[in-house]
mmCIF file of the C-alpha atoms, coordinates in Angstrom:
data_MODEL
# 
_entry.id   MODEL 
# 
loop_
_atom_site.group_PDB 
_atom_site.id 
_atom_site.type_symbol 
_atom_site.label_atom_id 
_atom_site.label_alt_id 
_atom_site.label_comp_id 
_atom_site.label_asym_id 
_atom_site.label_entity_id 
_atom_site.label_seq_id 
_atom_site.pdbx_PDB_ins_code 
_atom_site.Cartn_x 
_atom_site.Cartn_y 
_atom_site.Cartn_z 
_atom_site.occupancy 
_atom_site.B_iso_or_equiv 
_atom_site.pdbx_formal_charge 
_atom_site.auth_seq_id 
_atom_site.auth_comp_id 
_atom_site.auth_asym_id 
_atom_site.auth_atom_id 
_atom_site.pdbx_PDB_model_num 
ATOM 1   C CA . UNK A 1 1   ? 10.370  14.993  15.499  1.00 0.00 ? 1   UNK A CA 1 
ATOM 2   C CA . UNK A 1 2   ? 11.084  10.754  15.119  1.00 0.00 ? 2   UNK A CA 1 
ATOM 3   C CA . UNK A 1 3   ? 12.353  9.893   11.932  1.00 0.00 ? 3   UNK A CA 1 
ATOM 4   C CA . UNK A 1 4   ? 10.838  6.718   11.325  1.00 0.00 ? 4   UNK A CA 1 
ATOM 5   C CA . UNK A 1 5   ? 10.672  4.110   8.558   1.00 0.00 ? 5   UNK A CA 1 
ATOM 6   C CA . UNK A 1 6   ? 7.443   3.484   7.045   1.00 0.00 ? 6   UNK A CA 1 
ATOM 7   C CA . UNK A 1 7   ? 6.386   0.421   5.097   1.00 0.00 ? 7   UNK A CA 1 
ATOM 8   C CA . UNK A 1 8   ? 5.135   1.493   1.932   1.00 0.00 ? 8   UNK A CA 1 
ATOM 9   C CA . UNK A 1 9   ? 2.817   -1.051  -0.687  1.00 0.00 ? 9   UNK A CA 1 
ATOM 10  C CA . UNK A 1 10  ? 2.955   0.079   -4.193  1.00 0.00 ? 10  UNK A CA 1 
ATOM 11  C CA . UNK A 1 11  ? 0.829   -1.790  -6.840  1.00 0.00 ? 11  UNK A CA 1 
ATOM 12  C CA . UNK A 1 12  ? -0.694  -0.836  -10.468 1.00 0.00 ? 12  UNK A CA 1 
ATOM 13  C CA . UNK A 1 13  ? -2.963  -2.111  -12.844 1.00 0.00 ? 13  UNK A CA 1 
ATOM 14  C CA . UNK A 1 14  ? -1.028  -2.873  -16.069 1.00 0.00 ? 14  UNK A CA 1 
ATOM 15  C CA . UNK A 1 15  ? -1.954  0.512   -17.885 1.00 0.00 ? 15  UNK A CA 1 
ATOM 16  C CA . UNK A 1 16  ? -0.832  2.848   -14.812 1.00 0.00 ? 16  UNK A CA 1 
ATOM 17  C CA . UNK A 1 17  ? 2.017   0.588   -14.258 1.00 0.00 ? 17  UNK A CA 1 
ATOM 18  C CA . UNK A 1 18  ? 4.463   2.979   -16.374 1.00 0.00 ? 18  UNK A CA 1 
ATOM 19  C CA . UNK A 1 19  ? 2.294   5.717   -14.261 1.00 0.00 ? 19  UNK A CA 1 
ATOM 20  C CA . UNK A 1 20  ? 3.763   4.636   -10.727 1.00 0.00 ? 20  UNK A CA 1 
ATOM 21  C CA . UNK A 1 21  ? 7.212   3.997   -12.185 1.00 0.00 ? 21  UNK A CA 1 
ATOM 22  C CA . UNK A 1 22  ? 7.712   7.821   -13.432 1.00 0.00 ? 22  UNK A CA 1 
ATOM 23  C CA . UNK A 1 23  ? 6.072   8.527   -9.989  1.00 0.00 ? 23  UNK A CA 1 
ATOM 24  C CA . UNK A 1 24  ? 8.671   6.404   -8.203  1.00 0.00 ? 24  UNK A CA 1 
ATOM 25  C CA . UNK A 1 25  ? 11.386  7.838   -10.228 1.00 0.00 ? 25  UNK A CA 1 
ATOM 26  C CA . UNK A 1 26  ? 10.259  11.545  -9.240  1.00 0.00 ? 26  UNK A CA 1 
ATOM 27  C CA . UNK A 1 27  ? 9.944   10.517  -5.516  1.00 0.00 ? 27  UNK A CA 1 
ATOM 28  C CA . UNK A 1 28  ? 12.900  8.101   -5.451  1.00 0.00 ? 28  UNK A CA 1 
ATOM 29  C CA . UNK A 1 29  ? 15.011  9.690   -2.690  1.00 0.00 ? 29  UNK A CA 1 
ATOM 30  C CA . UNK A 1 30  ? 11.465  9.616   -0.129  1.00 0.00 ? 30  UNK A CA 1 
ATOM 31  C CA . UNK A 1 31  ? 11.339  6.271   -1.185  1.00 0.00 ? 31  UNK A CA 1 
ATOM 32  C CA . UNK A 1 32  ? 14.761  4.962   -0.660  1.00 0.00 ? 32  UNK A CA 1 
ATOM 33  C CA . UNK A 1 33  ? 14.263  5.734   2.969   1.00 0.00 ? 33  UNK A CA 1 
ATOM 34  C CA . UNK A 1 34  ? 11.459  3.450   3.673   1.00 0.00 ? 34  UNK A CA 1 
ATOM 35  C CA . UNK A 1 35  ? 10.586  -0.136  3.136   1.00 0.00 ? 35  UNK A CA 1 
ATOM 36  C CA . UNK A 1 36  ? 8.613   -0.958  -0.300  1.00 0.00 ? 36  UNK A CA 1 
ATOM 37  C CA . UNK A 1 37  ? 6.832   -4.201  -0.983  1.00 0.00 ? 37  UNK A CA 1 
ATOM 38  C CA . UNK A 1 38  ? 4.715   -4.793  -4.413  1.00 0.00 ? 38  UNK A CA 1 
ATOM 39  C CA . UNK A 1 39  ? 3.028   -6.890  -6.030  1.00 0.00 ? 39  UNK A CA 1 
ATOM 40  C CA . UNK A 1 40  ? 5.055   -9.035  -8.629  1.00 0.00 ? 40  UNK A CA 1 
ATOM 41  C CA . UNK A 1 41  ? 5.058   -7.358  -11.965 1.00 0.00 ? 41  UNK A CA 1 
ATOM 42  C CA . UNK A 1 42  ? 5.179   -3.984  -10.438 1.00 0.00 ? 42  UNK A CA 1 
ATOM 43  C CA . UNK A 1 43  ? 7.820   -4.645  -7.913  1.00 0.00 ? 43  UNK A CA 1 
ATOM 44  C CA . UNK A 1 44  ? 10.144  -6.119  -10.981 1.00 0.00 ? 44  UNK A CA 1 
ATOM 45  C CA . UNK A 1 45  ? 9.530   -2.720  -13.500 1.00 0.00 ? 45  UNK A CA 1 
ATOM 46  C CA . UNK A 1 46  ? 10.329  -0.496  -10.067 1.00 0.00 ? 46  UNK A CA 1 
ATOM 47  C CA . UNK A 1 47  ? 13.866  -2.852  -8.996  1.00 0.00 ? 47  UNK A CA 1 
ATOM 48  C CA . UNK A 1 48  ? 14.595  -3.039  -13.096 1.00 0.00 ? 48  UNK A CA 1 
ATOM 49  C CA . UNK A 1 49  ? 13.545  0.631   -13.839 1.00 0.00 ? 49  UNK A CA 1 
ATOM 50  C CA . UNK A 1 50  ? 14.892  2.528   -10.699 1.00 0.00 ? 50  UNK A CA 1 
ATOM 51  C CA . UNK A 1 51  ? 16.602  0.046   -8.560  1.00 0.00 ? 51  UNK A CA 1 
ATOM 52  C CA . UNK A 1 52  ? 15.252  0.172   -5.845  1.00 0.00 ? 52  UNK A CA 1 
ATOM 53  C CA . UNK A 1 53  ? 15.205  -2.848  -3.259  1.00 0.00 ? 53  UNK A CA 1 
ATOM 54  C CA . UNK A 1 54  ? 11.471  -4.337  -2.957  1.00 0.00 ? 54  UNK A CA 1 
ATOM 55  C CA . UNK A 1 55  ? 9.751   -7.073  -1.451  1.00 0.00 ? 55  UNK A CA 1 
ATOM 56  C CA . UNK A 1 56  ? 7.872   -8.777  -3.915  1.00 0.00 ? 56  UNK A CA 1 
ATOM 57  C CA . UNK A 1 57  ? 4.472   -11.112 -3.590  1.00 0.00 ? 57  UNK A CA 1 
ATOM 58  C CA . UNK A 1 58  ? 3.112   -12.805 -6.576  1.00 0.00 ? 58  UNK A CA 1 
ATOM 59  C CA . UNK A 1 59  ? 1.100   -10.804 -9.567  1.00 0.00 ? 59  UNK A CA 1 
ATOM 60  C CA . UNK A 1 60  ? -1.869  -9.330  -8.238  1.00 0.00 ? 60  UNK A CA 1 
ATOM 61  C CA . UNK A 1 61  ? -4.411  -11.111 -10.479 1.00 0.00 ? 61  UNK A CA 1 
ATOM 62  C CA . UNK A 1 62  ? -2.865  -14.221 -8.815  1.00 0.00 ? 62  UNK A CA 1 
ATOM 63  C CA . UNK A 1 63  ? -3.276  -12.932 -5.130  1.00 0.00 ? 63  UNK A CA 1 
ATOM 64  C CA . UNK A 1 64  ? -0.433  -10.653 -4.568  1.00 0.00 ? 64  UNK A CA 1 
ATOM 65  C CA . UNK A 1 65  ? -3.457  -7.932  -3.756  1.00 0.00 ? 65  UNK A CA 1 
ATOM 66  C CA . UNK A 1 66  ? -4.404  -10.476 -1.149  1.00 0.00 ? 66  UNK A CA 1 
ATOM 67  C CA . UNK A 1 67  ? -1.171  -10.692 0.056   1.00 0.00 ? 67  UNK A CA 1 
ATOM 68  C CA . UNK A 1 68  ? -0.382  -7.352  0.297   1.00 0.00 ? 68  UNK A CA 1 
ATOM 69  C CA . UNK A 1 69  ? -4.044  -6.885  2.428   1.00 0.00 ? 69  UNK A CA 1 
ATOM 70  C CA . UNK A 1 70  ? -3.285  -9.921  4.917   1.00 0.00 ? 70  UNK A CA 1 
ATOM 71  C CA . UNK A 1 71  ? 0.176   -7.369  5.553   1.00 0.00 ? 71  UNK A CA 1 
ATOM 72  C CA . UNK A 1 72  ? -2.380  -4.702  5.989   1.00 0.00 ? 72  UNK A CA 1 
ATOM 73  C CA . UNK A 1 73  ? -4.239  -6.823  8.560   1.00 0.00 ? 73  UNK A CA 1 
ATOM 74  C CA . UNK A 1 74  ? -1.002  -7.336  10.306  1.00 0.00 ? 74  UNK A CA 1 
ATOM 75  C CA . UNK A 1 75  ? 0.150   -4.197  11.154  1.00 0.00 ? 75  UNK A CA 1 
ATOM 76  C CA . UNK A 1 76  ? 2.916   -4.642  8.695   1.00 0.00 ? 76  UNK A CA 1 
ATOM 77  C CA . UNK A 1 77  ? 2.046   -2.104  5.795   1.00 0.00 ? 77  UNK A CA 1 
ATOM 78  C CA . UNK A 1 78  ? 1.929   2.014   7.118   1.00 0.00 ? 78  UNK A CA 1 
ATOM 79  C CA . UNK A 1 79  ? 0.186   2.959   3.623   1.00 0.00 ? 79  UNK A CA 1 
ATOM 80  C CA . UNK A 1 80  ? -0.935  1.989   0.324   1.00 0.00 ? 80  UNK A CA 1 
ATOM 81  C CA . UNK A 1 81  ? 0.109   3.766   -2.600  1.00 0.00 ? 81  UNK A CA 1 
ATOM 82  C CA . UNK A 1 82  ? -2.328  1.347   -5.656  1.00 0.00 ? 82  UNK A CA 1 
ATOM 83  C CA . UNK A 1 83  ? -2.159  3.166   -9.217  1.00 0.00 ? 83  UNK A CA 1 
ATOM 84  C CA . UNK A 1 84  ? -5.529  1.505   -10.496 1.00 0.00 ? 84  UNK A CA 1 
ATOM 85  C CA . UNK A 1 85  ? -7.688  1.857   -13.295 1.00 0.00 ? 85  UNK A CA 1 
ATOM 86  C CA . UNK A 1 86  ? -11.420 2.307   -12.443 1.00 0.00 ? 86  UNK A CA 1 
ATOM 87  C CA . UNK A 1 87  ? -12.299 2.461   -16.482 1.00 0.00 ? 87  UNK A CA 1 
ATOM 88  C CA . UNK A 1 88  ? -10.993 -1.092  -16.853 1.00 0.00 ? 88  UNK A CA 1 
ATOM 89  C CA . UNK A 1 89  ? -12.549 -4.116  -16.363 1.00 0.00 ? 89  UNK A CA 1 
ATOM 90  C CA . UNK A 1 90  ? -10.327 -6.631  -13.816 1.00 0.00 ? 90  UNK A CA 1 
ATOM 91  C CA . UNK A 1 91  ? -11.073 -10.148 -13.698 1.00 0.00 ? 91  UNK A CA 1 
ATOM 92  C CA . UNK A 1 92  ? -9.757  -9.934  -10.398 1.00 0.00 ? 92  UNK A CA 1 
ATOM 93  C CA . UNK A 1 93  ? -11.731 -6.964  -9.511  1.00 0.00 ? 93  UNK A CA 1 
ATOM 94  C CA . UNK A 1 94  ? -12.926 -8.263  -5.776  1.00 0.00 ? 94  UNK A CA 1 
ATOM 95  C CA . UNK A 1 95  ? -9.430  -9.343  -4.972  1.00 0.00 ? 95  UNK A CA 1 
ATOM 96  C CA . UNK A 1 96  ? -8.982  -5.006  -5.808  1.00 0.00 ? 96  UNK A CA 1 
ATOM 97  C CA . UNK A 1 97  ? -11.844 -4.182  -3.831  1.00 0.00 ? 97  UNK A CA 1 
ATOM 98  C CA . UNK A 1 98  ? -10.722 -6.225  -0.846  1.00 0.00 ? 98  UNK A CA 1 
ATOM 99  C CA . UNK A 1 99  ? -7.611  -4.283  -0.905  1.00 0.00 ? 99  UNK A CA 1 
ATOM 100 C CA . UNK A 1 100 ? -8.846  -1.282  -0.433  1.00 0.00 ? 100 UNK A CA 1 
ATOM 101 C CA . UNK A 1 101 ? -11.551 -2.513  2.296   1.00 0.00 ? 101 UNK A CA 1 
ATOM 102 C CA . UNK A 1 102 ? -9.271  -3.762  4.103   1.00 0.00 ? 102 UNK A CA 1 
ATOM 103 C CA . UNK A 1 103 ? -6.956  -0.027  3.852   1.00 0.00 ? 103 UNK A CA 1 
ATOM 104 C CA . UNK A 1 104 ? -10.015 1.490   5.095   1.00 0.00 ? 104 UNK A CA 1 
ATOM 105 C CA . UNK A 1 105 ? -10.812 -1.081  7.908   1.00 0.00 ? 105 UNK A CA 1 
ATOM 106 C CA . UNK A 1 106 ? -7.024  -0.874  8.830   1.00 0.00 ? 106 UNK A CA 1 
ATOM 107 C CA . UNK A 1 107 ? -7.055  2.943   8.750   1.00 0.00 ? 107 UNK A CA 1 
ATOM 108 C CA . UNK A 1 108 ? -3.633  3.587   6.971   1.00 0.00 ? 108 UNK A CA 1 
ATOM 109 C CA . UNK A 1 109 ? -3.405  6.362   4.629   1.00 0.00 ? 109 UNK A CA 1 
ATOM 110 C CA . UNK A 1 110 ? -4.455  5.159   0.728   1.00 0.00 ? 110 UNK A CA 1 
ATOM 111 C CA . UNK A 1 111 ? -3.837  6.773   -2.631  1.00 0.00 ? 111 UNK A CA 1 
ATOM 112 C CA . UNK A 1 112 ? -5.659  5.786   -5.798  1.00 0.00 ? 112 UNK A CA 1 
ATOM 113 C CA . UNK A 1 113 ? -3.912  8.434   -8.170  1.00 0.00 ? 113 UNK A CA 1 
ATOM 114 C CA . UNK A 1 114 ? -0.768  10.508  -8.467  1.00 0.00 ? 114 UNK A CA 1 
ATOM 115 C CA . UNK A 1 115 ? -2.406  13.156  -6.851  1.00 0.00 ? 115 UNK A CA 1 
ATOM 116 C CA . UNK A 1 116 ? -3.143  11.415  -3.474  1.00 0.00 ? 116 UNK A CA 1 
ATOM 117 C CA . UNK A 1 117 ? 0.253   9.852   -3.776  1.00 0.00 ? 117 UNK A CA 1 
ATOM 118 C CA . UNK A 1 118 ? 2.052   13.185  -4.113  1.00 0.00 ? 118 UNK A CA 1 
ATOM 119 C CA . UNK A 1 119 ? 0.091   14.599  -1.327  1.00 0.00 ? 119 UNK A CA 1 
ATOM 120 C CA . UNK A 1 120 ? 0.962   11.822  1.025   1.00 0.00 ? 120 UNK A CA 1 
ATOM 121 C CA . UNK A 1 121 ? 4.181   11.739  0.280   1.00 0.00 ? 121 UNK A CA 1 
ATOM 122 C CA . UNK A 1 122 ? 4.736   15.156  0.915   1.00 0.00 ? 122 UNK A CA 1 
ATOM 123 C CA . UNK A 1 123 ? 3.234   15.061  4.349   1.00 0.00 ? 123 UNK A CA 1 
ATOM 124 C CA . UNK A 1 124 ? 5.193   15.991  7.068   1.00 0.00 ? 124 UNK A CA 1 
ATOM 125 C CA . UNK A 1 125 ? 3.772   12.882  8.663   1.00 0.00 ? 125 UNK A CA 1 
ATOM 126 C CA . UNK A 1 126 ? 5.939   10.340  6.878   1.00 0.00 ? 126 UNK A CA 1 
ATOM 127 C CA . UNK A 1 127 ? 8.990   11.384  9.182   1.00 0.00 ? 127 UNK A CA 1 
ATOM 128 C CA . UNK A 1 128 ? 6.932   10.449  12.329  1.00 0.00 ? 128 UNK A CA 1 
ATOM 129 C CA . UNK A 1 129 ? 5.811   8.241   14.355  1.00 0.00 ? 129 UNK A CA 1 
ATOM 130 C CA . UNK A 1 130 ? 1.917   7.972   13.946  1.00 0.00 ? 130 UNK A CA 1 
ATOM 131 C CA . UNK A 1 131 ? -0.326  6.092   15.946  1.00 0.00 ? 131 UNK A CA 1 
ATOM 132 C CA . UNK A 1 132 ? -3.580  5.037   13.623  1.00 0.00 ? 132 UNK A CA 1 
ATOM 133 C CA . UNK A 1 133 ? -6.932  5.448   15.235  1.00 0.00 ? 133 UNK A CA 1 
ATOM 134 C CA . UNK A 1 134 ? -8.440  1.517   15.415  1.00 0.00 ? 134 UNK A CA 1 
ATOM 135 C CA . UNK A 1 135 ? -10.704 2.082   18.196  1.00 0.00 ? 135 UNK A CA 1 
ATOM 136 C CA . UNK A 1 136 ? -13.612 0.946   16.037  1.00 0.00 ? 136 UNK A CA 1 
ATOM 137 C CA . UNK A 1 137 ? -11.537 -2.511  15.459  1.00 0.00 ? 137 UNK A CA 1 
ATOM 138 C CA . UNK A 1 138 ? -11.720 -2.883  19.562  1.00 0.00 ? 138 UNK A CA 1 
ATOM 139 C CA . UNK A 1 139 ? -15.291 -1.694  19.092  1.00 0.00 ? 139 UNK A CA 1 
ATOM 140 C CA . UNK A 1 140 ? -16.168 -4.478  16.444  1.00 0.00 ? 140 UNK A CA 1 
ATOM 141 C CA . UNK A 1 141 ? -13.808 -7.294  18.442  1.00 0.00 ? 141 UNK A CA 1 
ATOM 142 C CA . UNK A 1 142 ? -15.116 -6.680  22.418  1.00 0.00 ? 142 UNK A CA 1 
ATOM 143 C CA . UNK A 1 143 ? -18.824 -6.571  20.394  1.00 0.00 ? 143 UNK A CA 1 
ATOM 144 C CA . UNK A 1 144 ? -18.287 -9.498  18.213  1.00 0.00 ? 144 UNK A CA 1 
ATOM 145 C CA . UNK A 1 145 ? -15.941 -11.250 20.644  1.00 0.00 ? 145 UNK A CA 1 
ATOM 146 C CA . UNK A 1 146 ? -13.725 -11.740 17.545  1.00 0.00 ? 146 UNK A CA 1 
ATOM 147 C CA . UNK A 1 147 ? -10.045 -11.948 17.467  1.00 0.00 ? 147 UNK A CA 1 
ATOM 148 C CA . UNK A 1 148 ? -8.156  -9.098  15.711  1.00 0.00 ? 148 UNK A CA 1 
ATOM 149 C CA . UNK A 1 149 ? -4.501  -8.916  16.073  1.00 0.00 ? 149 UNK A CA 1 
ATOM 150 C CA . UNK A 1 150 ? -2.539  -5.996  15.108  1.00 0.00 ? 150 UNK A CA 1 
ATOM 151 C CA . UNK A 1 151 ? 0.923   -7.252  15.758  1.00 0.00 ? 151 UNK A CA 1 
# 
C-alpha cells in the first residue's frame, strides 16, 4: 500500500464554520499529513484555531469557491470536504453550486456534512494512490473536440 499525500479543500458557510473547525480538531493528525487549501475566512479560523498550515484563496462570497473549483479543474484538489448550509440563503449561491458541479464533473470524492466527511476520512483510500475514473471527460472532449486538461 502507497502512502500518498492528498490535497484536501475545506470550506464552510459562516454558520457551519465552527462545525468544520471541531471537525478539523477531531481529525487533526489525518489532516496534518496532507495538503489543505480553504477558502479565506475558513482557512484563517482552521491556522488560528488548530494551527495547521493552509493555503488560503480569498472569501468564498468573493470567489474563493471559484478558485478552489478552477484547482478542481486542474487536477490539483484530490477531494472536497464543503460544510454548507442548504437552509440558508447565499448571495453567492451559483458560485456554491459551481463548486460542487464541477466536484462531480471532476469525479473526486465530496462531503457536504460531518457525516460524509468522517466517512471519507476514514477510508482506507486516503493512504493510496487512486486513479479517478474521467473517461466521460475524454468522452465529452474527443465528442465536443474541446480542450480539457487535467495536469
Amino acid at each position: 500500500m502507497i502512502k500518498v499525500t492528498k490535497n484536501i479543500a475545506l470550506v464552510a458557510h459562516d454558520s457551519k464554520k465552527p462545525n468544520l473547525v471541531k471537525w478539523c480538531h477531531e481529525n487533526i493528525e489525518i489532516l496534518k499529513k496532507h495538503k489543505l487549501t480553504t477558502t479565506g475566512t475558513t482557512g484563517t479560523l482552521i491556522e488560528k484555531e488548530l494551527g495547521l498550515k493552509v493555503t488560503k484563496f480569498i472569501s468564498g462570497p468573493l470567489g474563493g469557491d471559484q478558485q478552489i473549483g478552477a484547482k478542481i479543474s486542474e487536477g490539483k484538489i484530490d477531494l472536497l470536504i464543503f460544510f454548507w448550509d442548504p437552509l440558508e440563503s447565499m448571495p453567492h449561491d451559483p458560485d456554491v453550486k459551481a463548486l460542487l458541479r464541477l466536484a462531480t464533473v471532476w469525479n473526486i470524492p465530496l462531503a457536504c456534512n460531518q457525516t460524509s466527511a468522517d466517512f471519507l476520512i476514514s477510508s482506507p483510500l486516503m493512504d493510496q494512490e487512486y486513479e479517478r475514473d474521467l473517461e466521460h471527460l475524454e468522452r465529452y472532449k474527443k465528442d465536443r473536440k474541446v480542450l480539457v486538461s487535467n495536469s
